[in-house]
N, CA, C and O atoms as a GROMACS GRO file, in nm:
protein
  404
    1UNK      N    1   3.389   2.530   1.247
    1UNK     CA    2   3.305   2.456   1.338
    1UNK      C    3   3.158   2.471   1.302
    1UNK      O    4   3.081   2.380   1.332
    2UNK      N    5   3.111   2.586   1.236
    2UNK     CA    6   2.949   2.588   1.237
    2UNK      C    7   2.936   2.544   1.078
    2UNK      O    8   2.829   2.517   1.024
    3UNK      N    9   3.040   2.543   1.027
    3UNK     CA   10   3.030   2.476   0.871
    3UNK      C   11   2.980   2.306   0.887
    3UNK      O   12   2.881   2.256   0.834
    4UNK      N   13   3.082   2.233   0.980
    4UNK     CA   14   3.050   2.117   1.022
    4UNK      C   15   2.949   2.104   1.108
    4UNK      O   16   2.910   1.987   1.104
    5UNK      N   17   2.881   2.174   1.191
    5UNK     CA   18   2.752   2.186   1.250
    5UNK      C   19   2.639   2.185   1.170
    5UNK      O   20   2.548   2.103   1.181
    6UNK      N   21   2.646   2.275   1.090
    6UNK     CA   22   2.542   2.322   0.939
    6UNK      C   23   2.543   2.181   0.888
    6UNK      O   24   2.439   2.116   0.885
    7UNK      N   25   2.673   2.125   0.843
    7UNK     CA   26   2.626   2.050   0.752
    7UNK      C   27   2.592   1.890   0.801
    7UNK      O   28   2.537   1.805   0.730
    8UNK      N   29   2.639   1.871   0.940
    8UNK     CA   30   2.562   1.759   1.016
    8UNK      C   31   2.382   1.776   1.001
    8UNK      O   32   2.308   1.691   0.950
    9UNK      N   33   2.341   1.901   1.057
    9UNK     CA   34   2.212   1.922   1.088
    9UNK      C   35   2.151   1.888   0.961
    9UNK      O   36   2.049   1.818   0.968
   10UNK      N   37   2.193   1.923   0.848
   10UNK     CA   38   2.142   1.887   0.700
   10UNK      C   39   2.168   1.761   0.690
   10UNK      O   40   2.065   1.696   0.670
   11UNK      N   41   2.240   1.714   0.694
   11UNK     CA   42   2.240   1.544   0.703
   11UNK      C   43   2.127   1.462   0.803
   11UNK      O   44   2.061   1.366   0.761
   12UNK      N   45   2.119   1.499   0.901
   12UNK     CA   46   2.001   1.498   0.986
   12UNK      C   47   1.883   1.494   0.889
   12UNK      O   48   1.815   1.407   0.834
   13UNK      N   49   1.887   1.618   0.893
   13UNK     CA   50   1.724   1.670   0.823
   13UNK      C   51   1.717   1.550   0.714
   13UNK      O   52   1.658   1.448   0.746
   14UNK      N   53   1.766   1.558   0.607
   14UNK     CA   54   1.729   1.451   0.506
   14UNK      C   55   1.732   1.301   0.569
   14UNK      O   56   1.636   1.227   0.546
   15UNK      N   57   1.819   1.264   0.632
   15UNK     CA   58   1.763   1.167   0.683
   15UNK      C   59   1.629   1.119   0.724
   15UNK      O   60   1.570   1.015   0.694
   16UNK      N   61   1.597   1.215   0.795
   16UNK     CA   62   1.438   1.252   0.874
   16UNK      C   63   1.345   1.253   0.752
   16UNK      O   64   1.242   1.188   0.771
   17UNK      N   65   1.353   1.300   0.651
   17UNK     CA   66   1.304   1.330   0.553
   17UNK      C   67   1.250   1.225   0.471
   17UNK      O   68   1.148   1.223   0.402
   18UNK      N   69   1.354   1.120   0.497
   18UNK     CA   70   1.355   1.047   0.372
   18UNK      C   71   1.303   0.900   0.470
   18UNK      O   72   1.264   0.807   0.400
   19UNK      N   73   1.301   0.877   0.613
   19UNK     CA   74   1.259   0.824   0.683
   19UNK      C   75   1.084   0.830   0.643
   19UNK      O   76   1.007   0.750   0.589
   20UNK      N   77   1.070   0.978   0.705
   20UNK     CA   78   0.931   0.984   0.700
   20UNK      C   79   0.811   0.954   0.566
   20UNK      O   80   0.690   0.938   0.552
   21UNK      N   81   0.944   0.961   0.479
   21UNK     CA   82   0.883   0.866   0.322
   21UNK      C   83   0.854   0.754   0.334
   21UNK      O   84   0.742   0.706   0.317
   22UNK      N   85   0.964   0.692   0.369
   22UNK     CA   86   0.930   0.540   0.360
   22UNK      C   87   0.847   0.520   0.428
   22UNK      O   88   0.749   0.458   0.387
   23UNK      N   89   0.853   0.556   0.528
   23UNK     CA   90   0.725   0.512   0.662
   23UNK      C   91   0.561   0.509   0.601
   23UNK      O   92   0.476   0.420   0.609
   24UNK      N   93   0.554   0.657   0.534
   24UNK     CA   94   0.425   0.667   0.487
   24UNK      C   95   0.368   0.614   0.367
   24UNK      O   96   0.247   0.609   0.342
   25UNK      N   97   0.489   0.562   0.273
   25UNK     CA   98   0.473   0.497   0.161
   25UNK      C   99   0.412   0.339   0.197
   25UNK      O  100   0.335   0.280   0.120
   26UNK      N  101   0.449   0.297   0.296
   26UNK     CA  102   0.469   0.160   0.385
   26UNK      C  103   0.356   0.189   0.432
   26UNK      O  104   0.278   0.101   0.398
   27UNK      N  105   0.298   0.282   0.504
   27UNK     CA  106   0.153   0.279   0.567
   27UNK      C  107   0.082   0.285   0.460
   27UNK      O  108   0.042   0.169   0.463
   28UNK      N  109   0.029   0.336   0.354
   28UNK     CA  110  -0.014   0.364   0.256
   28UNK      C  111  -0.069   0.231   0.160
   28UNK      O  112  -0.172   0.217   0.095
   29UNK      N  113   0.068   0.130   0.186
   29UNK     CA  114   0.050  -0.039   0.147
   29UNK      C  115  -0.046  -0.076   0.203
   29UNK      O  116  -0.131  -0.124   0.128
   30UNK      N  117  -0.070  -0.076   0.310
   30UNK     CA  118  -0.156  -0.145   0.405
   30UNK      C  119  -0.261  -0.135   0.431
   30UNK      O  120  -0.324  -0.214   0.502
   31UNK      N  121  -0.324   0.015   0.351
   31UNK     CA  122  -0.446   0.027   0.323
   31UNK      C  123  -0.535   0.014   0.203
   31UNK      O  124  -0.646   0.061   0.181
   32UNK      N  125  -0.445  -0.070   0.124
   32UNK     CA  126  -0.510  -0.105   0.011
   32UNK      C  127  -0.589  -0.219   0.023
   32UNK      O  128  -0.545  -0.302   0.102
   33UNK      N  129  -0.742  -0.260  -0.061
   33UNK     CA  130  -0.798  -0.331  -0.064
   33UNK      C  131  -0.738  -0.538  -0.074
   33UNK      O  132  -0.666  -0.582  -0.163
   34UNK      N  133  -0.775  -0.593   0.002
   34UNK     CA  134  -0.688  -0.741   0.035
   34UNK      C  135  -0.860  -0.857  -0.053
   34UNK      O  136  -0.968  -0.881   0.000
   35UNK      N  137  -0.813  -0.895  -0.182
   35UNK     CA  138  -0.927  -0.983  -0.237
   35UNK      C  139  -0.921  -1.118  -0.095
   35UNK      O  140  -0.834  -1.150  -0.014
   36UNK      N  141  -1.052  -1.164  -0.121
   36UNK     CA  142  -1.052  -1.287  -0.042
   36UNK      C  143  -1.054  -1.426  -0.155
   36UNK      O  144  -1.128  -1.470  -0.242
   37UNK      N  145  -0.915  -1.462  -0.086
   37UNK     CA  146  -0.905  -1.598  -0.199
   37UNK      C  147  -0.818  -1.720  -0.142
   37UNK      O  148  -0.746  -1.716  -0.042
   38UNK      N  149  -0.836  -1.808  -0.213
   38UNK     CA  150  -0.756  -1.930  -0.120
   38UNK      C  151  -0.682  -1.989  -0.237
   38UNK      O  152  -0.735  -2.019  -0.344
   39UNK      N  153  -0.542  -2.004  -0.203
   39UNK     CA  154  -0.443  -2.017  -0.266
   39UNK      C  155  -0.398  -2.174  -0.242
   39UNK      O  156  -0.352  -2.222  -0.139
   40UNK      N  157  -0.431  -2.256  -0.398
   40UNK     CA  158  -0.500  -2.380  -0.418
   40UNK      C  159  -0.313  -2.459  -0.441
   40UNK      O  160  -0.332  -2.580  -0.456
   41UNK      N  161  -0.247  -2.446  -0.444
   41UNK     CA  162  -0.118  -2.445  -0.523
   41UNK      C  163  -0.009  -2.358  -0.488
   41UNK      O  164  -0.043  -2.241  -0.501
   42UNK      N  165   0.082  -2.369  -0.457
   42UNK     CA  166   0.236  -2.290  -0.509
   42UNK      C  167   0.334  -2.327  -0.584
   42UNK      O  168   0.421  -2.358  -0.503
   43UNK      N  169   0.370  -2.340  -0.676
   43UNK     CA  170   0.503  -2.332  -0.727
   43UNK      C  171   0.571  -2.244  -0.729
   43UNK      O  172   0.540  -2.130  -0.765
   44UNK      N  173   0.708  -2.293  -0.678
   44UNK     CA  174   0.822  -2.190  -0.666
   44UNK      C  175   0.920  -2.179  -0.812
   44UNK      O  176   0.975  -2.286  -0.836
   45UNK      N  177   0.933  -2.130  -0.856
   45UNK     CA  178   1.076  -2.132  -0.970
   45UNK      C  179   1.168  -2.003  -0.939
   45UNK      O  180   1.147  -1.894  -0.886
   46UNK      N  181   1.300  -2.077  -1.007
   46UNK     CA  182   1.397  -1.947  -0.977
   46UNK      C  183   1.400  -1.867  -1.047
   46UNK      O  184   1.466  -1.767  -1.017
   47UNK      N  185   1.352  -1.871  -1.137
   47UNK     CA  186   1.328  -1.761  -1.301
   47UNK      C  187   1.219  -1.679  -1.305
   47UNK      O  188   1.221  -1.570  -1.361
   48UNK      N  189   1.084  -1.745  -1.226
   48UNK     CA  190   0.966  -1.625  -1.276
   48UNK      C  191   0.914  -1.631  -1.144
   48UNK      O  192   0.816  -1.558  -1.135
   49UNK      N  193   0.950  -1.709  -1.002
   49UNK     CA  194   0.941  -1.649  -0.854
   49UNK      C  195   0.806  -1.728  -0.826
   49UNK      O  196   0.787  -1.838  -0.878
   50UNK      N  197   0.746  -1.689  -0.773
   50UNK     CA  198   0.626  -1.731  -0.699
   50UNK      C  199   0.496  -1.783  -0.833
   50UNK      O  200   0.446  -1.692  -0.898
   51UNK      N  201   0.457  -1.918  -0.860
   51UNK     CA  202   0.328  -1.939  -0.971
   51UNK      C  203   0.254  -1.984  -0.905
   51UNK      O  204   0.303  -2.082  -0.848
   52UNK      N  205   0.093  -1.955  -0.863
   52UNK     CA  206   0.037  -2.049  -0.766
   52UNK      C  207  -0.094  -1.998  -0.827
   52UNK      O  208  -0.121  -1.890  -0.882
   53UNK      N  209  -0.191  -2.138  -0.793
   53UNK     CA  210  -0.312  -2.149  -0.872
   53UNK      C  211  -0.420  -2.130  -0.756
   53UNK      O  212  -0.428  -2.207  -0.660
   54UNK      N  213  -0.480  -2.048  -0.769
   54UNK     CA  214  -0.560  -1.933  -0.710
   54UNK      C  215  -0.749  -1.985  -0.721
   54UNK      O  216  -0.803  -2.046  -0.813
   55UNK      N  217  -0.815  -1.934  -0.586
   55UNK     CA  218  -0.948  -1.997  -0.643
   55UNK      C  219  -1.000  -1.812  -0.562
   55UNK      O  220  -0.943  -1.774  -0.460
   56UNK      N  221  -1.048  -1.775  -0.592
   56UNK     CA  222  -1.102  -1.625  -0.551
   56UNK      C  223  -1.232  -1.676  -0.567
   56UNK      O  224  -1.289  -1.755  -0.642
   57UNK      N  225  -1.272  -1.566  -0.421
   57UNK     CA  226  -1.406  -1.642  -0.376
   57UNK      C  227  -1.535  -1.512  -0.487
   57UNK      O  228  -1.642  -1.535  -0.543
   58UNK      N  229  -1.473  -1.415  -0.478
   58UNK     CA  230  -1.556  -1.379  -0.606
   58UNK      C  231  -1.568  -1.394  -0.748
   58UNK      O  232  -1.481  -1.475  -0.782
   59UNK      N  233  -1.612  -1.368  -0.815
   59UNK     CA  234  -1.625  -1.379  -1.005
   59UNK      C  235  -1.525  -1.292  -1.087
   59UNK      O  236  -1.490  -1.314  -1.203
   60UNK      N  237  -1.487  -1.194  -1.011
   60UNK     CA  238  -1.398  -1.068  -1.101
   60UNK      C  239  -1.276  -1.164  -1.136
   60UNK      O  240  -1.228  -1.255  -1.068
   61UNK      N  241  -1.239  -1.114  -1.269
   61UNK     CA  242  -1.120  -1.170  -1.290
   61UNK      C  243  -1.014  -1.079  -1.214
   61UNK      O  244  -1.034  -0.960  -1.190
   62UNK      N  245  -0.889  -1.156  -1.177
   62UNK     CA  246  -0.783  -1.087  -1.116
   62UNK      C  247  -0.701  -1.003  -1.220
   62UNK      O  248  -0.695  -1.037  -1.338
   63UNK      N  249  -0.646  -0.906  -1.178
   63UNK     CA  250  -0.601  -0.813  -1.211
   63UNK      C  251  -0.430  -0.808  -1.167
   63UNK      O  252  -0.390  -0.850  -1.058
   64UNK      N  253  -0.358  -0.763  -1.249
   64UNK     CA  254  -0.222  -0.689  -1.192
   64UNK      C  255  -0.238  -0.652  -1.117
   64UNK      O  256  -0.349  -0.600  -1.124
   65UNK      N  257  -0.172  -0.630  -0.975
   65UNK     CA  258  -0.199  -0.490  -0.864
   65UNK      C  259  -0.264  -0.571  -0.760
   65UNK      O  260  -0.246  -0.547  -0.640
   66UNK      N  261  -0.336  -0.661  -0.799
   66UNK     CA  262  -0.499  -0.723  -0.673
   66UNK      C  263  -0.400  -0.810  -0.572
   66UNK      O  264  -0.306  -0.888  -0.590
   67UNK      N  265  -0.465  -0.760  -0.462
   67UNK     CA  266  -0.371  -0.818  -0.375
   67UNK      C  267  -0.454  -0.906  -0.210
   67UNK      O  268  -0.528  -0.854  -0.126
   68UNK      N  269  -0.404  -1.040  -0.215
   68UNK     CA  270  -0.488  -1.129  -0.163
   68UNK      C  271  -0.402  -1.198  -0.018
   68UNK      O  272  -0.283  -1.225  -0.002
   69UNK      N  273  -0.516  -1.213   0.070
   69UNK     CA  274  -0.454  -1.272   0.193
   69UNK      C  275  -0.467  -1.403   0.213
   69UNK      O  276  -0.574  -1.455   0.183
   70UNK      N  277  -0.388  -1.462   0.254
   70UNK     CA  278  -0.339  -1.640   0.284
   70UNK      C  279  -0.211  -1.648   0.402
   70UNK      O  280  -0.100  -1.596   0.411
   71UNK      N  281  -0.290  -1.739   0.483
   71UNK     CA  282  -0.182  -1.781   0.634
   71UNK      C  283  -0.122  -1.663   0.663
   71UNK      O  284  -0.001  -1.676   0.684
   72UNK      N  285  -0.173  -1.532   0.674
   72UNK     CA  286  -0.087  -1.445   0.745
   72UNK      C  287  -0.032  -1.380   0.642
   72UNK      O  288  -0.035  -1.257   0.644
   73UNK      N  289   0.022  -1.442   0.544
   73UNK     CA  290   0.091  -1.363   0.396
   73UNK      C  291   0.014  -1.260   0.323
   73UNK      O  292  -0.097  -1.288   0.278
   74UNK      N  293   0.069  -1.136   0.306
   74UNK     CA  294  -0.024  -1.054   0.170
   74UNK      C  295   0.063  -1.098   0.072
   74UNK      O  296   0.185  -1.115   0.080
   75UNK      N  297  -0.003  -1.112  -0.009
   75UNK     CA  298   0.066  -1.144  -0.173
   75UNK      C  299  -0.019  -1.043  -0.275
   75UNK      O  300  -0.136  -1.005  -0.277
   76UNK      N  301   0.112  -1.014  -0.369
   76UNK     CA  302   0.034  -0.869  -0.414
   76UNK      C  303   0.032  -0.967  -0.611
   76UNK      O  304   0.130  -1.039  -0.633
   77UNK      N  305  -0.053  -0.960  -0.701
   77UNK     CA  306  -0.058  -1.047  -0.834
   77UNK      C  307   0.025  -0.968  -0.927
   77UNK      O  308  -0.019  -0.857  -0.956
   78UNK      N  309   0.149  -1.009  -0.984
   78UNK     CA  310   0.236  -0.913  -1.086
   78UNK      C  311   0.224  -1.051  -1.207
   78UNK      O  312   0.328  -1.095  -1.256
   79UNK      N  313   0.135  -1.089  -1.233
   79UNK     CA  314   0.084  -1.124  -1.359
   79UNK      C  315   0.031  -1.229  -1.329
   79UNK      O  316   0.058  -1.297  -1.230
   80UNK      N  317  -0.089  -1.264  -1.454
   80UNK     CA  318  -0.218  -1.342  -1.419
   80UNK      C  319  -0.216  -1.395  -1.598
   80UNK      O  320  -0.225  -1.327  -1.700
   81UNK      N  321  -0.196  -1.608  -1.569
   81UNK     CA  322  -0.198  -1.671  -1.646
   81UNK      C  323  -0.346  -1.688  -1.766
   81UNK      O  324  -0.422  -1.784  -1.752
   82UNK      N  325  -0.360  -1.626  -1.834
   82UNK     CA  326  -0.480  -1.666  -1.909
   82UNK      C  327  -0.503  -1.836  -1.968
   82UNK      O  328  -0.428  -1.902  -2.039
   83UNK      N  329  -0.638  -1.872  -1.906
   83UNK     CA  330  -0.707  -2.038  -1.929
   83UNK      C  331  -0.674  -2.062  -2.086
   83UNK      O  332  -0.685  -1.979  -2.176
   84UNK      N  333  -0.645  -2.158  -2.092
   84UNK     CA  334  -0.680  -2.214  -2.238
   84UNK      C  335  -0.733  -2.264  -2.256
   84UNK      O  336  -0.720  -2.370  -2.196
   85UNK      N  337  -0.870  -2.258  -2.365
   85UNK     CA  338  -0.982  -2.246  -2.384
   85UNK      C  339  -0.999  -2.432  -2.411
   85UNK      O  340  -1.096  -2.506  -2.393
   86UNK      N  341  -0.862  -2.459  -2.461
   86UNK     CA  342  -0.904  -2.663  -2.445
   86UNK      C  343  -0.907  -2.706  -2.323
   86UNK      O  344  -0.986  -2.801  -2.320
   87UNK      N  345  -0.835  -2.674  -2.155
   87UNK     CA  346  -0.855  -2.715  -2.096
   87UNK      C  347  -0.978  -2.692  -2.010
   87UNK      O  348  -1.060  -2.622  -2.069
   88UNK      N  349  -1.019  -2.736  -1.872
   88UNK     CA  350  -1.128  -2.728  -1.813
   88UNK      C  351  -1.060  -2.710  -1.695
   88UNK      O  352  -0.992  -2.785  -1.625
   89UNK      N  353  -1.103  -2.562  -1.685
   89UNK     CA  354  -1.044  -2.486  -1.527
   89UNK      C  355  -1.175  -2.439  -1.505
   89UNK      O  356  -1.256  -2.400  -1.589
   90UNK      N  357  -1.184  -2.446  -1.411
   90UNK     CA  358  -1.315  -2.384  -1.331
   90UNK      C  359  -1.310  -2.224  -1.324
   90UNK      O  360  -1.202  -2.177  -1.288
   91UNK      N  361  -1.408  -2.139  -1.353
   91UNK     CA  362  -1.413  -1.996  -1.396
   91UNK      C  363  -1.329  -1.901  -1.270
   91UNK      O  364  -1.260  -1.802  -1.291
   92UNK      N  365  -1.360  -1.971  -1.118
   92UNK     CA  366  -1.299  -1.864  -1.044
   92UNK      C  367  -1.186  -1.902  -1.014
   92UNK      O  368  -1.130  -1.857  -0.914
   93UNK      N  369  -1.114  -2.015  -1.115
   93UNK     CA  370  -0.935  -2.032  -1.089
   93UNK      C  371  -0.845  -2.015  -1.172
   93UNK      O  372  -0.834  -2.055  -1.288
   94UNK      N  373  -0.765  -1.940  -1.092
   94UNK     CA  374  -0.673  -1.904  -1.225
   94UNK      C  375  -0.517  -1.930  -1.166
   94UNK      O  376  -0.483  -1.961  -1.052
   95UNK      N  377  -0.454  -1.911  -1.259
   95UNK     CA  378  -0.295  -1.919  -1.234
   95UNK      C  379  -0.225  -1.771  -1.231
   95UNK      O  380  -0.232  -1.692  -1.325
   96UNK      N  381  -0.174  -1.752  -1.140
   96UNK     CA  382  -0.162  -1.600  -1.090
   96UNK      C  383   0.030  -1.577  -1.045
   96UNK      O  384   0.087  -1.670  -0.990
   97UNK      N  385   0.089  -1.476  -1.070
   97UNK     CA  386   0.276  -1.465  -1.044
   97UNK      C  387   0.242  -1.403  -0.927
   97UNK      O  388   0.142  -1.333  -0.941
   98UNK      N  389   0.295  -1.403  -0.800
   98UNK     CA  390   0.253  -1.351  -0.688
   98UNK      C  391   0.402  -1.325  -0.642
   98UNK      O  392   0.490  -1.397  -0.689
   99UNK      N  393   0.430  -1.236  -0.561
   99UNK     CA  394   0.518  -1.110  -0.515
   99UNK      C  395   0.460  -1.143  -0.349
   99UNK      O  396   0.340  -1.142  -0.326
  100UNK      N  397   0.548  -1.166  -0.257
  100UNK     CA  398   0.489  -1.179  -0.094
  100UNK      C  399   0.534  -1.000  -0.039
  100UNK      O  400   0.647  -0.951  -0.032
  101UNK      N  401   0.431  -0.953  -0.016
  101UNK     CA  402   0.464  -0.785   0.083
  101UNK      C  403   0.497  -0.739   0.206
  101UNK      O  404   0.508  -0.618   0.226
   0.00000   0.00000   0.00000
């Protein structure tokens, strides 16, 4: 009986444990920096997910990782299309793979 007691309470515990991870990993999201940008475009595909053409209200180029707010959505950038130098895109737009958080 205290074998099965013991080893409930340990089941417990890691549970608890592994709760209080996620939780703080999840709070931790939410305090990361949100670029201000307006999201000009979406395309959806089933192969590479979210492509949408991006106008960021500052000059920095976007980055992997940069993560921007639109209608309520955070969208976090897991890859950023480089311009080709024949066409004529305007400097603060780019084509960006976006991930919704």
């Amino acid at each position: 009986m205290n074998l099965l007691l013991l080893s409930l309470f340990a089941l417990a515990l890691g549970l608890m444990f592994t709760l209080y991870r996620s939780h703080n990993r999840k709070k931790a999201e939410y305090l990361l920096p949100v670029r201000s940008a307006n999201i000009v475009k979406i395309h959806s595909y089933k192969s590479f997910g979210i492509i949408a053409t991006i106008r960021f209200k500052d000059d920095l180029t976007p980055q992997i990782g940069d993560r921007l707010h639109e209608e309520g959505n955070i969208y976090q950038i897991t890859g950023v299309v480089t311009p080709d130098t024949a066409t004529e895109q305007p400097k603060d737009t780019w084509d960006c793979r976006l991930v919704k958080v």
